[in-house]
Every structure is written in C-alpha cells, then in structure tokens.
N, C-alpha and C positions, 0 to 999 in steps of 0.2 A: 447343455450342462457340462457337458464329458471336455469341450473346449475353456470353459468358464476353471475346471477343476484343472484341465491342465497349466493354463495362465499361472493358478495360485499355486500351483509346483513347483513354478520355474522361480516367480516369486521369491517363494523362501528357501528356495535352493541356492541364491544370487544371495538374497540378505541372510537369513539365518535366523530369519522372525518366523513363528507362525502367524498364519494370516488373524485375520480379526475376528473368525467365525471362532476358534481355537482359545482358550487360556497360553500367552506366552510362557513358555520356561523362564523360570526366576530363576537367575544366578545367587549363591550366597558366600559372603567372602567367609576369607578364611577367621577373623574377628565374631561374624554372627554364627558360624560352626559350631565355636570353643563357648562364647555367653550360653546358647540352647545348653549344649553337653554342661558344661555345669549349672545350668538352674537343672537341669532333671536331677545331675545328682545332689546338688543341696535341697532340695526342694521333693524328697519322698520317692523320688526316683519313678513320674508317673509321666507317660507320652501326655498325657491329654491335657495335664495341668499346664505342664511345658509350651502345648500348643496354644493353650488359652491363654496363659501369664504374656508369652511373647507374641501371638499371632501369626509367627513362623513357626518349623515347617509342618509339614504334614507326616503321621506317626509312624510312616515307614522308613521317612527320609531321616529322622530325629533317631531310628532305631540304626541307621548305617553307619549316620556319625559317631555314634554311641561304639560301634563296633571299630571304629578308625580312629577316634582321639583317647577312648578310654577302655578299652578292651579289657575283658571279664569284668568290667564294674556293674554291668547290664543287671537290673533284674529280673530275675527270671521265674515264670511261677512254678509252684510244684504240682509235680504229677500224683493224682490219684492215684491211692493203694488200694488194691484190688482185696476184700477179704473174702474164703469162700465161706459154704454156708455152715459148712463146721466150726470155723474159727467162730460168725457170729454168733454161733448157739454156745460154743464158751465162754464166750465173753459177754452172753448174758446170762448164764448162770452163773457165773463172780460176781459180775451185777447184782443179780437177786439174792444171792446166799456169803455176801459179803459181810469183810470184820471192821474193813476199812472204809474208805472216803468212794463216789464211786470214781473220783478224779485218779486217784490210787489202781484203781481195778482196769481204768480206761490208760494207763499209762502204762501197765503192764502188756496190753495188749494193743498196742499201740494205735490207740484210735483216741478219738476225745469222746467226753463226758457226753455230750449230745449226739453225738454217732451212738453213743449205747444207748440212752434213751428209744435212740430211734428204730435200732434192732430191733428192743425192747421189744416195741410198739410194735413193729410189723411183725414177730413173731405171737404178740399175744392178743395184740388189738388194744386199743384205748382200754375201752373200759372193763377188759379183761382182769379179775383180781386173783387168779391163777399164781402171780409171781410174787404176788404181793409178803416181802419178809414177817415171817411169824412173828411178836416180840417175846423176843425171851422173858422167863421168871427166874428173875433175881432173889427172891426171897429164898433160898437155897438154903440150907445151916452150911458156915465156912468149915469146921470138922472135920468134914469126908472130901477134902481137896481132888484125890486121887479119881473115886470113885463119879464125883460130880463133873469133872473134865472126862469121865469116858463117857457121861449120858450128855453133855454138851457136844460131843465129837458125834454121836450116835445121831442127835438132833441134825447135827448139821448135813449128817449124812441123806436123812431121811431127806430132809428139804431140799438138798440138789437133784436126789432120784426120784422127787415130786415135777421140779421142776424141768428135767429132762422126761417126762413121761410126756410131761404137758406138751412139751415140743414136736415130741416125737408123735404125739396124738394129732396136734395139729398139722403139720407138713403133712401123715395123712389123710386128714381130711380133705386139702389142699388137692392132691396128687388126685387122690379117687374121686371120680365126676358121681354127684349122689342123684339119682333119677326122681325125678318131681312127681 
C-alpha cells in the first residue's frame, strides 16, 4: 500500500491533479469571483443562498472573496449583550410598574420586548401573578389634581417595592436548598 501511495505522490506532484480517490481543486476565474460577491450582496447578503443560487463556492471560499473584492461590505452578526441580574430585575420592574408601551421600557434598557417577557418569566414563572399590573381607578373627582397625583406616585411606589420584594423573595428561595 505504502508503494501504491507513494506512485500517487509523485503522480500529482508531475501533473498537479489530485489523484481520483481526492475531490480535484477547482480553479475559479476571476469573472465567477465578482458574479458570486455580488449575488451575496444583492441578494441579502447570505453564504448559503449564494451557494445554492450559483452552486459555487463553498461558504468559506465565498467569505475570502467577500474579503478581497468588497471589503467591509461583509455581514457580520451581532454579538450578544451580556445583562447582569441587576439590570434584568430593573428592567422588569419598568416592565411590571410601567406608564408606557413595554417596546418603550425595552428600548430604554436596551433589550427587546421579548427579552423582557422572558426575564419576566424566568424571574416570576409563567403562571406567577405576582407582577401582574394593578388597574388603576380612574373614577377619581378631577378637583384635587395635586393631592390625587401624590396618591398616584405613592401607588406606584408601593407596586414597584411589591414587585421587588417578590424578586428578592424568589432569588432566595432559589439560592437556599429547602430540605424535603
């Protein structure tokens, strides 16, 4: 075998083909280069659609071209923002004790609408009603403007040091192992 393998050495050493057991190296001119690099960038700018629309190349070779005909056009994905568990508990108490949208609350804290949801969730559990906003009573007399915005501020208080208790109750339960 060791004779057999050295034959196909010298082989493709002489011509510059791999043997037949091998996939040859495909050359690509400089014409199929430039078509690939621009369908990726008119076309969503995605390797694999690239690779299927044309059937050339493969998505690392399509990413080197990318780097050599069109430099910084590349796209690139974004990196995960780390939040810690502080930030999540503020951000879901704007969440819960909000005036606005929670697209509003989630943009403030730079996360989206379904990242809070899902804070939500893992800090209170699905079917937890814990966070759930009080409705306010609007039947108020309008009269006492002054005095009804300090028991509206006072509510709103109570309701976020509700909902921080809750938090703080559950992490530990969390934290402390309860013996069965």
């Amino acid at each position: 075998m060791l004779a057999r393998w050295y034959k196909e050495f010298l082989k493709e050493k002489e011509t510059g083909v791999n043997n037949d057991y091998h996939r040859q190296l495909i050359r690509y001119t400089a014409e199929q280069k430039k078509a690939a690099v621009d369908h990726y960038l008119e076309h969503g700018r995605r390797f694999a659609r690239t690779t299927r629309a044309l059937g050339y190349p493969c998505q690392e070779l399509l990413s080197n071209w990318c780097k050599e005909l069109a430099p910084g056009q590349r796209k690139h994905s974004r990196v995960a923002v780390q939040f810690s568990q502080e930030q999540k508990q503020k951000a879901v108490i704007a969440l819960c004790s909000r005036r606005s949208s929670a697209e509003d609350v989630a943009y403030t804290h730079g996360a989206t609408r379904a990242v809070l949801y899902k804070w939500k969730n893992e800090l209170f559990g699905k079917d937890n009603t814990m966070a759930r906003a009080e409705k306010k009573n609007l039947d108020l007399p309008n009269d006492k403007d002054q005095l009804l915005s300090e028991i509206e501020t006072l509510k709103e208080q109570v309701r976020r040091l509700k909902i921080e208790k809750d938090i703080l109750n559950l992490d530990s339960q969390k934290i402390i192992p309860r013996k069965l």
